[in-house]
N, C-alpha and C positions, 0 to 999 in steps of 0.2 A: 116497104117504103122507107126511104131513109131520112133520115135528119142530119142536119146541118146547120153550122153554127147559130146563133141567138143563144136562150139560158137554158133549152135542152141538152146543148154538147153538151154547159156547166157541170150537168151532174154525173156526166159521164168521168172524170179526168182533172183532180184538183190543181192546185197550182204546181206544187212537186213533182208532178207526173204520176203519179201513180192514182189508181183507181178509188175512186169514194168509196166505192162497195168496203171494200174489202175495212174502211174507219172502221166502225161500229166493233166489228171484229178485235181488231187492233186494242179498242178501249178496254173491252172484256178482258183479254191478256191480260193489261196492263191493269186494270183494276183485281185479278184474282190473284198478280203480282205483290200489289202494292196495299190491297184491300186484308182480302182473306187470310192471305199470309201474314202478314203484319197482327190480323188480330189473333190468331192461333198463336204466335211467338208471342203476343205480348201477356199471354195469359198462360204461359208454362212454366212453372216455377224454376227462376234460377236463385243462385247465390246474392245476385244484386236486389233483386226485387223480394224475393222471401227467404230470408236468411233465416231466420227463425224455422218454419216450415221445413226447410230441409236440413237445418242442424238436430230436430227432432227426428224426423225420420233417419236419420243417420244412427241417432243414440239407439232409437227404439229396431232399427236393422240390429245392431251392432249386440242387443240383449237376446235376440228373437235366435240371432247366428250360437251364439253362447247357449243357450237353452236347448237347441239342436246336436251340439257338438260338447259338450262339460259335460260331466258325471252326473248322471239323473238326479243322484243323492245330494249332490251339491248344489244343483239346481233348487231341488224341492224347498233345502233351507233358504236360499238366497229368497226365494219369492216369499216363504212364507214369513220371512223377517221383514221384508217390502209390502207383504200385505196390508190394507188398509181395515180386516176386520175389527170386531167392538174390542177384540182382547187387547191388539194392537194401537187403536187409536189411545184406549183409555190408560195405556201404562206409557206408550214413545208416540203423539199423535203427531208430532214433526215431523221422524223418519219415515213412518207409514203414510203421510200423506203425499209425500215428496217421491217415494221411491216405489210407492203404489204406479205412479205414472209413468215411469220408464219402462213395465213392461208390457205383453201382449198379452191378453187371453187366447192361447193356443200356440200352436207353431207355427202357425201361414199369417207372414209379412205383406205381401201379397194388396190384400184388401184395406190395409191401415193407409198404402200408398194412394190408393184411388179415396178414400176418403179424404186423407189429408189433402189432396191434388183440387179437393169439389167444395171444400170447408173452410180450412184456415189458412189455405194461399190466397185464394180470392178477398178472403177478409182481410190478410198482411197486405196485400196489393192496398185497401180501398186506405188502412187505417194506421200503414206503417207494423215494423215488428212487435214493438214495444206494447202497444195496446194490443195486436192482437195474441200478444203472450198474457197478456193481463187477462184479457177475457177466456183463453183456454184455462190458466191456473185456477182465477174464480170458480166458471163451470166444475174446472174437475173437487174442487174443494167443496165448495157447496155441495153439489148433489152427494159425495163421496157423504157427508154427515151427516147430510139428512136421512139418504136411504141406511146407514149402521145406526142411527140416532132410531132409527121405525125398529131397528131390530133389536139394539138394545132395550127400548122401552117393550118388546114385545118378549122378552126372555126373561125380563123381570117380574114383568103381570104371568108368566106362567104360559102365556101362548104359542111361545117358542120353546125348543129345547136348547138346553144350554152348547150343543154343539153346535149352533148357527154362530156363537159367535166369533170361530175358528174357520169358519168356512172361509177358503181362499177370494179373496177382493181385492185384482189387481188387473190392468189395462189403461186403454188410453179415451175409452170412447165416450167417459162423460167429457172431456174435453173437446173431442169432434163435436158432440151436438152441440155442446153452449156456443160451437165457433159457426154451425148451421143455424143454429138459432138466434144468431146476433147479426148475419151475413144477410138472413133472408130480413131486416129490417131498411138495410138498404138498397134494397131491389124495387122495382117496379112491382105494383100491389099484383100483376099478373104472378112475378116471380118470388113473391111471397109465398101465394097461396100454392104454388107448384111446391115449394120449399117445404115448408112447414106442412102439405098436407100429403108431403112423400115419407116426411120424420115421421107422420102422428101414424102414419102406415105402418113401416118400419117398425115403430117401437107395440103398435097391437100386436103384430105378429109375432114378434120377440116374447112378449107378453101370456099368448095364448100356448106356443109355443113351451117355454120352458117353466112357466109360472112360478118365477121367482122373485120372494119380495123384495132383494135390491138391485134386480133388472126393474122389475114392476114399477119400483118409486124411484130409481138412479137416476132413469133415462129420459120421463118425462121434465123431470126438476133439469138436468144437465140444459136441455134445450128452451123452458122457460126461464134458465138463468142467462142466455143469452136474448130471449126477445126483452128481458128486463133491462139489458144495457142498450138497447137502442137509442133511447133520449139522449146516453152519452157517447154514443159512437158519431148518431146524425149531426151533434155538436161539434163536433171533432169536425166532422167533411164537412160542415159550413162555417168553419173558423178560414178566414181570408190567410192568405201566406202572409209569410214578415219578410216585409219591403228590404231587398238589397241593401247593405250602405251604401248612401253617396258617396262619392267621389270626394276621396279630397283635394282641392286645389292649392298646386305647387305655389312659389313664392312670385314664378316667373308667370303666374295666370296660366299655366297648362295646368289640364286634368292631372292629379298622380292615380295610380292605379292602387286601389288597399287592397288588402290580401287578409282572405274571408278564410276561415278553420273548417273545415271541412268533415 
């Protein structure tokens, strides 16, 4: 039986001529165009959006490449002068805090990338460079003295041997967690708890694992130093922008155009 004109042709054949069917379709495209893509790009770290983020991982590439390729011997000094142990902090604690963080534990760069990429890019996107280098420096400073501070005071009461506080303590990853633990404040409390209760995983198994007292005490302190800055990060994203200047107006009643610093 066939049909003929009235509002059945309509849906046969829109105005352009081409067939309805085939809209829907058409949207999908355009929206996995215009959608999906868009959010995958807007969330891969470049130079404009996480400067910070990838001028680190460039430094910490650039020590990991050196550590592979220099003279083992020459390595061994450079790091253990960069170490952040109790011998270290307590005679040069500047140098050792500072240059503790340039390098990697081990020689696979590798895994610092996907961390950095799930940590402190997301948080540089929500909170700018600037704070989100503040809150890495904190985390790694912080936990970096508390967990030598547990080992200092445990080599003096006699419970450690004095060779713990030679042991090499250098990397990057109290800084990942206080930037996981500051990031997962401004998530949706669904992406909180995914957050935080991937870290509290991660750091048990680390934990049971190697059972070391400044993995043991680093790691959790590194990521409650970050859920501690949240009251001042969620401050930050509900501060309103600062209103453009106005215009100033010419002598002749046209707008002028003023020219903002950029």
């Amino acid at each position: 039986m066939a049909w003929s004109g009235g509002g059945m042709a309509g849906l046969g054949r829109g105005a352009d001529g081409r067939g309805a069917a085939g809209a829907p379709y058409g949207m999908l495209r355009l929206g996995l165009r215009t959608g999906v893509v868009e959010w995958l790009l807007g969330r891969v770290p470049t130079p404009r959006t996480t400067p910070f983020t990838l001028g680190y991982l460039a430094v910490v590439g650039a020590t990991t490449t050196f550590a592979k390729l220099a003279d083992p011997e020459l390595v061994q000094r450079l790091q253990e002068a960069s170490s952040s142990d109790g011998h270290n902090l307590l005679q040069h604690p500047l140098r050792a805090l500072v240059l503790s963080g340039f390098w990697v534990a081990g020689e696979v760069w590798m895994p610092y990338l996907w961390g950095f990429a799930l940590t402190l890019a997301p948080l540089e996107r929500r909170v700018g460079p600037a704070r989100a280098a503040a809150v890495f420096a904190v985390g790694h400073v912080a936990a970096t003295l508390l967990s030598q501070g547990v080992v200092i005071t445990a080599v003096e009461t006699g419970r450690m041997a004095p060779e713990a506080m030679d042991y090499l303590d250098i990397g990057v990853s109290y800084g990942v967690l206080a930037c996981l633990g500051a990031v997962a404040g401004l998530l949706s409390w669904r992406g909180r708890l995914l957050a935080l209760g991937g870290a509290g995983l991660m750091i048990a198994q680390q934990i049971a694992a190697d059972k070391d007292v400044i993995t043991g005490v680093g790691h959790p302190a590194a990521v409650l130093t970050g859920v501690a800055l949240w009251r001042w990060l969620r401050r930050i994203e509900r501060r309103p922008p600062r209103p453009r200047p106005a215009a100033a107006t010419a002598a002749g009643g046209a707008p002028a155009r003023v020219r903002t610093a950029r």
